[in-house]
Backbone as numpy.savetxt, mean C-alpha at the origin, in Angstrom:
# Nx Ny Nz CAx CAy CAz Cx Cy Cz
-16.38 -15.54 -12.52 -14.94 -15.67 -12.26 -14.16 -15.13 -13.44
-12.82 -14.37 -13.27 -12.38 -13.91 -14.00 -11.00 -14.69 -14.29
-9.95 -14.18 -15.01 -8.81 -14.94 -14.81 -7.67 -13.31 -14.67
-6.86 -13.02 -14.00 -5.58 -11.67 -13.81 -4.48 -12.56 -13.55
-3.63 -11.93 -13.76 -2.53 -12.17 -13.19 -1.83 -10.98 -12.26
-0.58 -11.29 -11.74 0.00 -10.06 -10.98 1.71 -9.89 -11.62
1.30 -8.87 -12.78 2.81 -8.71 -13.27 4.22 -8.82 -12.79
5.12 -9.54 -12.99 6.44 -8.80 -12.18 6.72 -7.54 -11.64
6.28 -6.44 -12.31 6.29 -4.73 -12.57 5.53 -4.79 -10.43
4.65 -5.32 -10.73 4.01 -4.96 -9.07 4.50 -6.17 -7.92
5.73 -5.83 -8.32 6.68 -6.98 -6.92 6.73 -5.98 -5.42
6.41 -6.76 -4.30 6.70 -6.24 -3.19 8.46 -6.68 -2.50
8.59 -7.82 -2.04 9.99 -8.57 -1.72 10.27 -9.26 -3.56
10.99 -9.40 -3.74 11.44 -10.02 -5.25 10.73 -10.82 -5.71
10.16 -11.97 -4.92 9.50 -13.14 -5.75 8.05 -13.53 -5.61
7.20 -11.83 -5.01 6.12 -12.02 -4.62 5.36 -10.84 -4.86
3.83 -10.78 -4.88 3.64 -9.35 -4.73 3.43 -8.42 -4.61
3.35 -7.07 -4.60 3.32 -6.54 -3.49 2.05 -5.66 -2.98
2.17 -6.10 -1.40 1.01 -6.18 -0.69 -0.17 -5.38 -1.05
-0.38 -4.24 -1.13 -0.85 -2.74 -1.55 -1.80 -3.20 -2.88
-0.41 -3.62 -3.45 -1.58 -3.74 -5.13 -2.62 -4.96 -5.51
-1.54 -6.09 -4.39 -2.89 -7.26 -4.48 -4.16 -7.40 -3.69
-4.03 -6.65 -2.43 -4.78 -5.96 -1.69 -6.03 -5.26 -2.49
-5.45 -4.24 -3.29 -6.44 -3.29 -4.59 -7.10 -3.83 -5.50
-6.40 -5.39 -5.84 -7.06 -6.26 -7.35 -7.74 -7.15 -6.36
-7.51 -7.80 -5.35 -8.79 -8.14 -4.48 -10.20 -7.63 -4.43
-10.10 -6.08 -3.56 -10.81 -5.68 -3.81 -11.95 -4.93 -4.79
-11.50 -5.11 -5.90 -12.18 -4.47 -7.23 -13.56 -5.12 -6.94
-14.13 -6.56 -6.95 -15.47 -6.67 -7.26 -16.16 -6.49 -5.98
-15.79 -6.47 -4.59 -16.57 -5.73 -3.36 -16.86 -4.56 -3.93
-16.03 -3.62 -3.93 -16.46 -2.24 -4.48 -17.44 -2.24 -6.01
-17.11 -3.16 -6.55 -18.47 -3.43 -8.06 -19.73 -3.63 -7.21
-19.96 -4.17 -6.31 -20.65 -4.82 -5.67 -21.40 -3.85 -4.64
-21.07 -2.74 -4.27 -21.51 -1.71 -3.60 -20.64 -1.37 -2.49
-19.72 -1.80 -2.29 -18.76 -1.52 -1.21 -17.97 -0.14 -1.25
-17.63 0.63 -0.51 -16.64 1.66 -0.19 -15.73 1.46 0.47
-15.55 0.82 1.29 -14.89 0.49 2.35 -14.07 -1.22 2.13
-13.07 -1.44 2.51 -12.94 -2.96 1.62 -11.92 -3.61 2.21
-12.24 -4.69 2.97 -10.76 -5.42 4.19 -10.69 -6.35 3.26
-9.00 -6.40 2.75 -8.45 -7.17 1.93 -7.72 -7.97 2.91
-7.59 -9.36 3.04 -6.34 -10.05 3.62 -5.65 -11.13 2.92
-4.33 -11.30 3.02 -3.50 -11.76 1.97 -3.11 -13.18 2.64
-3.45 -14.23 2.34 -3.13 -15.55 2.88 -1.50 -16.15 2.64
-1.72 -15.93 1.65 0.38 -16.78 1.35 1.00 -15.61 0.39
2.32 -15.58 0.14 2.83 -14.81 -0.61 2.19 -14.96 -2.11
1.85 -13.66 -2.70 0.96 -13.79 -4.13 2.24 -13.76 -5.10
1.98 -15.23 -6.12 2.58 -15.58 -6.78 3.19 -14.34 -8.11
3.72 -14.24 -8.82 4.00 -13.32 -9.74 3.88 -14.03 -11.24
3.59 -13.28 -11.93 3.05 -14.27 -13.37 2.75 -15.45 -13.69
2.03 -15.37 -13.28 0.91 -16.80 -13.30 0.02 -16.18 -13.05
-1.52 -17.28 -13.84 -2.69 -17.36 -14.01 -3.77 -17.40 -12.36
-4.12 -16.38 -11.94 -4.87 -16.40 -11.04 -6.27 -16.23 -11.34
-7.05 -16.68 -10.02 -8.66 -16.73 -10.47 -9.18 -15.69 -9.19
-9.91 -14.81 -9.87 -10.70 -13.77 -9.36 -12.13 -14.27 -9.40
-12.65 -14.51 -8.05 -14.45 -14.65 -7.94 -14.76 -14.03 -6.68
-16.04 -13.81 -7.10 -17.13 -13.21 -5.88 -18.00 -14.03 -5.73
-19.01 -14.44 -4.25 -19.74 -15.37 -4.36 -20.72 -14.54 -3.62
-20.80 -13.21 -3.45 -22.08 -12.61 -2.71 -21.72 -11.63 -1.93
-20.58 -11.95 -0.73 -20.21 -10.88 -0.09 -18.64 -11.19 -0.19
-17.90 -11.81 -0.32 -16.66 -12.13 -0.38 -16.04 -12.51 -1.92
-15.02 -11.87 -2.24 -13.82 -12.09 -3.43 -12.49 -12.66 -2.39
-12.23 -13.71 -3.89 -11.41 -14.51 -3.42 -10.39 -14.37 -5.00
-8.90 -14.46 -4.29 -7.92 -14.60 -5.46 -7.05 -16.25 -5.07
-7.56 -16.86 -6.10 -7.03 -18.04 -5.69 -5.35 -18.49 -7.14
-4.65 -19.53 -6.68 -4.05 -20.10 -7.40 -4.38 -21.44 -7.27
-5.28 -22.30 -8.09 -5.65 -23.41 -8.03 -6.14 -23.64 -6.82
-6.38 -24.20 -5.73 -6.97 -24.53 -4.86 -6.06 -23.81 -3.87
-5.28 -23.18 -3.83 -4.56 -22.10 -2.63 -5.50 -20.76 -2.86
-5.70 -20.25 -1.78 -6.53 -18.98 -1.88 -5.30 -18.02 -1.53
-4.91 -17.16 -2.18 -4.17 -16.34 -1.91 -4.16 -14.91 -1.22
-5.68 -14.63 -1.76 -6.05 -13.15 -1.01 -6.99 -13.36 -0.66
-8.07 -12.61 0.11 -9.43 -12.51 -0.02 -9.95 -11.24 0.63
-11.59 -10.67 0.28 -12.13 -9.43 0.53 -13.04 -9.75 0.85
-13.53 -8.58 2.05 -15.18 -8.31 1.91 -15.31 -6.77 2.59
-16.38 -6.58 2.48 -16.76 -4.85 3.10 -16.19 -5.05 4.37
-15.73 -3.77 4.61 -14.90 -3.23 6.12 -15.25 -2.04 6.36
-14.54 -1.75 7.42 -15.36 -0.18 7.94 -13.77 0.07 8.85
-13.61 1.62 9.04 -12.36 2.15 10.19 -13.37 2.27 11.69
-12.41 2.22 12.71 -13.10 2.63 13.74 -11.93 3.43 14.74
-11.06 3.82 13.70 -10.17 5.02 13.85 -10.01 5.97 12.89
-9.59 7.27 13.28 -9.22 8.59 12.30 -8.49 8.39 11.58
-8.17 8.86 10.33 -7.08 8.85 9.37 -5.90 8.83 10.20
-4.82 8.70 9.51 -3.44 8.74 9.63 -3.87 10.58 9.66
-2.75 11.37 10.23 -2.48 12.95 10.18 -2.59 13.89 9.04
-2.85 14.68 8.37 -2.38 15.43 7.60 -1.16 16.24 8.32
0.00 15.93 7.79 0.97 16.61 8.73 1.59 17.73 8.08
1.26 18.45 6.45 1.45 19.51 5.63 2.51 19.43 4.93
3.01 20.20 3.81 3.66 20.14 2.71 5.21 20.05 3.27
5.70 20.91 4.26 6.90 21.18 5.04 7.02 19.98 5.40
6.32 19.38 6.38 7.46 18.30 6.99 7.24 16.96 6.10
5.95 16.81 5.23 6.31 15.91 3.98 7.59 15.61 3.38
8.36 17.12 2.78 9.17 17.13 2.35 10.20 17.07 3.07
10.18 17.21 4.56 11.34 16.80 5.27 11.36 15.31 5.00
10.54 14.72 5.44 10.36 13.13 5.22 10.53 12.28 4.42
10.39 13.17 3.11 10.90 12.66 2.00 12.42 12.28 2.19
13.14 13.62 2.54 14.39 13.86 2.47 15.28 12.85 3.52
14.58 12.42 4.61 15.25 11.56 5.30 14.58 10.00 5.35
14.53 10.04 3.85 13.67 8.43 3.96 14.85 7.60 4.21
14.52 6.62 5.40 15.63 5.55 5.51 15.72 4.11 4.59
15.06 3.98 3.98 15.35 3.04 2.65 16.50 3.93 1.85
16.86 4.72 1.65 18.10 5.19 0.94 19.53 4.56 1.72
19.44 4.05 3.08 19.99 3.43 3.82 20.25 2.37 4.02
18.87 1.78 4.35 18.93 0.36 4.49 17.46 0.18 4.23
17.27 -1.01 3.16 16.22 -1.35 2.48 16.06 -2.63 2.12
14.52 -3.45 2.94 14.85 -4.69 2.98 14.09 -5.54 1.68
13.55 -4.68 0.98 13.07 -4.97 -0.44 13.30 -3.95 -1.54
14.40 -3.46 -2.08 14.87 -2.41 -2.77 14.19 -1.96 -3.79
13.86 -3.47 -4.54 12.95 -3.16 -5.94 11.54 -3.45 -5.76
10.89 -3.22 -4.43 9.39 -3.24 -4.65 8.72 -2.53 -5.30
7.94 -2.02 -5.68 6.66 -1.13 -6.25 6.89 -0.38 -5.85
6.43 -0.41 -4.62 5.98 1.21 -4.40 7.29 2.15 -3.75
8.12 1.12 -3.39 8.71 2.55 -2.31 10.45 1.52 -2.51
10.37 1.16 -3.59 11.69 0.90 -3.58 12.93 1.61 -4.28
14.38 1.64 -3.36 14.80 2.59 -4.24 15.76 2.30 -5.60
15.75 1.01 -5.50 16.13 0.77 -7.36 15.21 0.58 -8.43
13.93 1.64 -7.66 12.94 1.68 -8.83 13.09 2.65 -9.47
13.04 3.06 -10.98 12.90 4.35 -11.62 11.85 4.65 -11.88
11.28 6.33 -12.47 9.94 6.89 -12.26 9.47 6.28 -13.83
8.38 5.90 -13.40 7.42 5.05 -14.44 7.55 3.47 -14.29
8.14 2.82 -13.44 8.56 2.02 -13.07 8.17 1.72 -11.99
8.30 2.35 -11.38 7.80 2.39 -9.72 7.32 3.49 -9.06
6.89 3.24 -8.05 5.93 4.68 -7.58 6.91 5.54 -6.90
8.23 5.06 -6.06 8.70 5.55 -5.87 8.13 6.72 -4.30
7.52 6.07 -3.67 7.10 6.60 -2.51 8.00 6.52 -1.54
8.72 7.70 -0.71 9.52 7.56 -0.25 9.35 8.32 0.76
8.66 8.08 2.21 8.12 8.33 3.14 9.15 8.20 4.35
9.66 9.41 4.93 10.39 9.18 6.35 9.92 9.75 7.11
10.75 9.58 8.47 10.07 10.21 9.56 10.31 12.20 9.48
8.99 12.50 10.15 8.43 13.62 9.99 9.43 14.51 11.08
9.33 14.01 12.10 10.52 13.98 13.15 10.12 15.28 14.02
8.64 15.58 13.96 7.92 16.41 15.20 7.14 16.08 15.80
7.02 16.58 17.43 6.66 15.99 18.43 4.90 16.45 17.91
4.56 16.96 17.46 3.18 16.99 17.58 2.65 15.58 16.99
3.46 15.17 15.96 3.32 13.84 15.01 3.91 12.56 15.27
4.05 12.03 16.60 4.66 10.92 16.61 4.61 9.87 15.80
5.74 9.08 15.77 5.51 7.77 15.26 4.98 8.04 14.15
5.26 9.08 13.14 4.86 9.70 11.59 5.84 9.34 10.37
5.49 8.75 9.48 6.41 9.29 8.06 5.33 10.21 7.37
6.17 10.76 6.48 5.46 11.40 5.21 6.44 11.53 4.22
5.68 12.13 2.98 6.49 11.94 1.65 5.48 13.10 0.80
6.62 13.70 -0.02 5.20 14.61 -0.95 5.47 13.55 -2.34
4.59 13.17 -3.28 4.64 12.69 -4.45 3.57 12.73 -4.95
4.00 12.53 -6.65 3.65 13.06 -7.74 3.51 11.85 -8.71
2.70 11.00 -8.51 1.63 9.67 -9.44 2.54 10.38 -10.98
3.27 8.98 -11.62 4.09 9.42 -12.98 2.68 9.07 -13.86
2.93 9.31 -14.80 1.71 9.05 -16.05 1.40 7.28 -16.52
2.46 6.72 -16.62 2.74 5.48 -16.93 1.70 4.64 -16.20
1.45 5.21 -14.93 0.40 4.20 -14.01 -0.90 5.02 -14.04
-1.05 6.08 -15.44 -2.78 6.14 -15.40 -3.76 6.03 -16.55
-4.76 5.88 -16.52 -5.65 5.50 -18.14 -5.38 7.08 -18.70
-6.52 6.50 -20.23 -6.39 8.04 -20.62 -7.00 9.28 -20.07
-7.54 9.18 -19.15 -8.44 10.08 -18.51 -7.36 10.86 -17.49
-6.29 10.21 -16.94 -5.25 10.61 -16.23 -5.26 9.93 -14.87
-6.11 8.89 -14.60 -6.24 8.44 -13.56 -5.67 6.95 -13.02
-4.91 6.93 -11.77 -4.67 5.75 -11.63 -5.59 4.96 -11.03
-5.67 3.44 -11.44 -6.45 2.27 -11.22 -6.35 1.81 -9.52
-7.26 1.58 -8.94 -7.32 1.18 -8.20 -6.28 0.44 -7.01
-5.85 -0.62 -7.68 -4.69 -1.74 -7.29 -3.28 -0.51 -7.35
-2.86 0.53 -7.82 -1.98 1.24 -8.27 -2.46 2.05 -6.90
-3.29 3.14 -6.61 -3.27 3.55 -5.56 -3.25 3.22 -3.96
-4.09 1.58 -4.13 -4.20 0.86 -2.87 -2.15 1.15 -2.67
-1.48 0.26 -3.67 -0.18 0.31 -3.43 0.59 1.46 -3.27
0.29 2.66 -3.15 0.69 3.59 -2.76 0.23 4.41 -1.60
-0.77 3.15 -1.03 -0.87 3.87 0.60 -0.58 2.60 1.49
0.04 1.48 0.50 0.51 0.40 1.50 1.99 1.19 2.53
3.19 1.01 1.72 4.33 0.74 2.52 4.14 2.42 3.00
4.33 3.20 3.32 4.28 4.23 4.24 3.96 3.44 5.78
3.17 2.55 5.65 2.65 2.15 6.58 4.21 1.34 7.65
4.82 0.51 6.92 5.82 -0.07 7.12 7.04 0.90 7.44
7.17 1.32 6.68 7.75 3.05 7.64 7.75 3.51 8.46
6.87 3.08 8.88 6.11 3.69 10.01 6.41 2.95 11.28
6.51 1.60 10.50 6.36 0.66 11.66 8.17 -0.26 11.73
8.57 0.77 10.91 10.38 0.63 11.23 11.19 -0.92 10.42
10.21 -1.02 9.03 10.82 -2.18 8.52 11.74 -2.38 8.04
12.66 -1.02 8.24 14.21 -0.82 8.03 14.82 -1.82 8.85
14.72 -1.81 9.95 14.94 -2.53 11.10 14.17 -3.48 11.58
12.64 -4.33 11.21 12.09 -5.38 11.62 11.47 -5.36 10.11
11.92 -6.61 9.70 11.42 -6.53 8.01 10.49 -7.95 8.49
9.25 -6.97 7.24 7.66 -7.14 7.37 7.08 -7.25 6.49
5.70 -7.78 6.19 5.04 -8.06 4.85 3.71 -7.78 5.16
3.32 -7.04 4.65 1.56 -6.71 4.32 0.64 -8.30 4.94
-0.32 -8.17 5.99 -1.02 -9.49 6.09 -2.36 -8.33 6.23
-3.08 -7.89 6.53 -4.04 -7.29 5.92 -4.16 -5.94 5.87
-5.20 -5.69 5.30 -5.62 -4.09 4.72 -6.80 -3.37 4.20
-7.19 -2.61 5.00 -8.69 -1.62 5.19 -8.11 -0.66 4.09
-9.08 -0.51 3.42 -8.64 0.86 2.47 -9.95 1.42 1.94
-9.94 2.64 1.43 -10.86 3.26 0.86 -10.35 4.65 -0.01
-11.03 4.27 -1.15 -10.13 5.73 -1.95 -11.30 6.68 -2.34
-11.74 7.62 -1.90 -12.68 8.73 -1.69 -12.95 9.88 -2.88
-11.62 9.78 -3.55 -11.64 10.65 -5.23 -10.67 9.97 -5.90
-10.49 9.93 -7.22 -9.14 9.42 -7.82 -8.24 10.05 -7.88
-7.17 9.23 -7.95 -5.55 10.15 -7.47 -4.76 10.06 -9.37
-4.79 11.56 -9.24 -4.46 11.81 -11.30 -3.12 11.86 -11.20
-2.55 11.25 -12.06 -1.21 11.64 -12.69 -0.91 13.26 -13.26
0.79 13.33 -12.45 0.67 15.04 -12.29 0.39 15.77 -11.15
-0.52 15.06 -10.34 -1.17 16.57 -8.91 -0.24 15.86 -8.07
0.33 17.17 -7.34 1.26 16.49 -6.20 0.41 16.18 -4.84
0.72 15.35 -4.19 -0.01 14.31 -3.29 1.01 14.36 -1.56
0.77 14.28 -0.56 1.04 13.90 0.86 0.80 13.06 1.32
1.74 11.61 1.11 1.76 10.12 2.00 2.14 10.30 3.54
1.17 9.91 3.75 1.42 9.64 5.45 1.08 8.53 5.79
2.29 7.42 7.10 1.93 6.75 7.51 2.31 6.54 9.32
1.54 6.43 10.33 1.31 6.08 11.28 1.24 5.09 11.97
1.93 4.85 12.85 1.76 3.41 13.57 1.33 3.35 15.56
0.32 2.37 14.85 -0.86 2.63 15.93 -0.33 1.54 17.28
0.25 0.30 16.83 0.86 -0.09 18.25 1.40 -1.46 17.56
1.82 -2.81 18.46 2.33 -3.50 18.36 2.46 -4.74 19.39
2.07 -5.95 18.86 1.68 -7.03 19.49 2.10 -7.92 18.66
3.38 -8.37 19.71 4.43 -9.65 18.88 4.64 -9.31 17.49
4.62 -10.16 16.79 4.78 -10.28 15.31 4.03 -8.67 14.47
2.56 -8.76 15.38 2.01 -8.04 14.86 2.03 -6.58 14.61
2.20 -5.80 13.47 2.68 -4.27 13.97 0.95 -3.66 12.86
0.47 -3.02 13.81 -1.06 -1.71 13.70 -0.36 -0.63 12.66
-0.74 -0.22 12.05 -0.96 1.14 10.79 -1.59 1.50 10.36
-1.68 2.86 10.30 -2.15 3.67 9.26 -1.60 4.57 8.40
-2.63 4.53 6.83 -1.77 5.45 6.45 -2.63 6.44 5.57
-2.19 7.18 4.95 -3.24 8.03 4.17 -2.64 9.05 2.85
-3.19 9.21 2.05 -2.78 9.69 1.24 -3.85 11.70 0.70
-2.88 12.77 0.82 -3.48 13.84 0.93 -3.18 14.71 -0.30
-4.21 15.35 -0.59 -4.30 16.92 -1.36 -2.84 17.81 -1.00
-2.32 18.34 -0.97 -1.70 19.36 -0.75 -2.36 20.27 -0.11
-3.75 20.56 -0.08 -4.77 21.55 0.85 -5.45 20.91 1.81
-4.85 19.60 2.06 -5.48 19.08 3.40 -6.33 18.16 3.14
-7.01 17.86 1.28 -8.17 17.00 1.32 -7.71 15.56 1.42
-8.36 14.93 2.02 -8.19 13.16 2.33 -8.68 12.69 0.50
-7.52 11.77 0.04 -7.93 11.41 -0.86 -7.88 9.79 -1.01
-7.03 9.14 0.07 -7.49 7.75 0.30 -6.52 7.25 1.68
-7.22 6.10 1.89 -6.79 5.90 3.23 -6.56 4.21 3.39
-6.18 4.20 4.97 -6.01 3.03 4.76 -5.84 1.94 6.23
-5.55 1.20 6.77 -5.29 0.93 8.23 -4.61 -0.41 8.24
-3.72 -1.16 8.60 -3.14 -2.05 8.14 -2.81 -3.15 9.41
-2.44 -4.67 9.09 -1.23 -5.28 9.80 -0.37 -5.80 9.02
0.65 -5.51 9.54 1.81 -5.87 9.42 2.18 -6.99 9.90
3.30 -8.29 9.65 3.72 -9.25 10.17 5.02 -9.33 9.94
5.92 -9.34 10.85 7.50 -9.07 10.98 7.76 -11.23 10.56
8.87 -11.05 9.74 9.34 -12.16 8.73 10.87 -12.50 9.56
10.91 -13.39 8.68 12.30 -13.66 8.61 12.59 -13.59 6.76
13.54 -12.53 6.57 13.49 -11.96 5.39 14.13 -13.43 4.20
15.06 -14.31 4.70 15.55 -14.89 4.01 14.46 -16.18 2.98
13.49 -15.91 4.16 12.27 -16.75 3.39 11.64 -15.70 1.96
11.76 -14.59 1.80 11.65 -14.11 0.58 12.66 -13.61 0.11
13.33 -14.30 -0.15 14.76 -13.67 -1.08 15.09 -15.12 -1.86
């Protein structure tokens, strides 16, 4: 058992946090463990600075706060295709019409909020693609700042999981039905360096009550898959995190 915490710096809604990256620090000892593949699910909102406990007991990691379990992991597998590679063009359209510049129901999250500044936040800013070959698509082109990588140039794990979370939510219109990460399939296939420009895509696969299906994925500029991801979503009542 280890002891982490989850900085303020990786907030999803203000006082919690956010989904993507606790999702990623979940999964770290499955993947020690021989895993590639890694279903994270998030039990209660993850506390923000405070002392959490990280253990594995064989096939499952657990992030607890005292006797509340807050996250937990074990090996997973997709039994769907990536999210699209939908190319550099309509990325950058998507960028350009991200609707969080609009209306944004967690402004200062991590990854995709827009009163985050670069080194600060990831700043993923994924809209709709807005062609019929790509339904139900966002994308975003971005560029991993340095601040979120070791010296080698690479970002950590929990840092990339969170940058193929909210695309997903984008996707699934949390401009308009505001939502919180409840679980997440991911797998990151090469490391994503600070500096190479990158293609977020996220997809939404369907929707049952509360529940909203995603995917999302994160690309090369030449088409290579460099991590992925498949998600649910659970539509809130926002005033409970504010």
């Amino acid at each position: 058992m280890t002891t982490t915490t989850v900085a303020r710096q990786f907030n999803g809604p203000d006082s919690s946090g956010n989904g993507g990256y606790v999702a990623g620090l979940v999964s770290r000892p499955v993947v020690d463990h021989g895993a590639t593949v890694v279903t994270s699910t998030l039990r209660v909102p993850p506390p923000l600075d405070v002392p959490l406990d990280l253990a594995f007991d064989g096939n499952r990691a657990a992030l607890s706060d005292g006797a509340t379990v807050v996250a937990e992991a074990v090996a997973g597998a997709f039994d769907v295709d990536p999210a699209p590679f939908v190319g550099e063009v309509l990325a950058r359209k998507g960028s350009e019409a991200y609707e969080g510049r609009v209306e944004h129901p967690f402004p200062h999250c991590f990854t995709c909020g827009t009163a985050r500044t670069p080194g600060d936040g990831l700043l993923v800013f994924s809209g709709p693609v807005d062609d019929p070959d790509f339904p139900d698509t966002v994308a975003a082109t971005w560029t991993p700042h340095p601040a979120f990588a070791d010296a080698e140039g690479r970002l950590g794990p929990e840092v990339t999981w969170a940058a193929i979370d909210c695309p997903g939510g984008w996707a699934a219109h949390i401009d308009q039905t505001p939502m919180v990460l409840g679980r997440m399939t991911g797998h990151i296939l090469s490391p994503v360096l600070a500096g190479h420009d990158y293609l977020s895509v996220g997809t939404l696969r369907g929707v049952d009550g509360r529940k909203h299906r995603t995917g999302t994925a994160l690309y090369g500029v030449d088409g290579t898959l460099v991590a992925r991801a498949e998600q649910t979503w659970i539509a809130i009542d926002i005033t409970d995190f504010r």
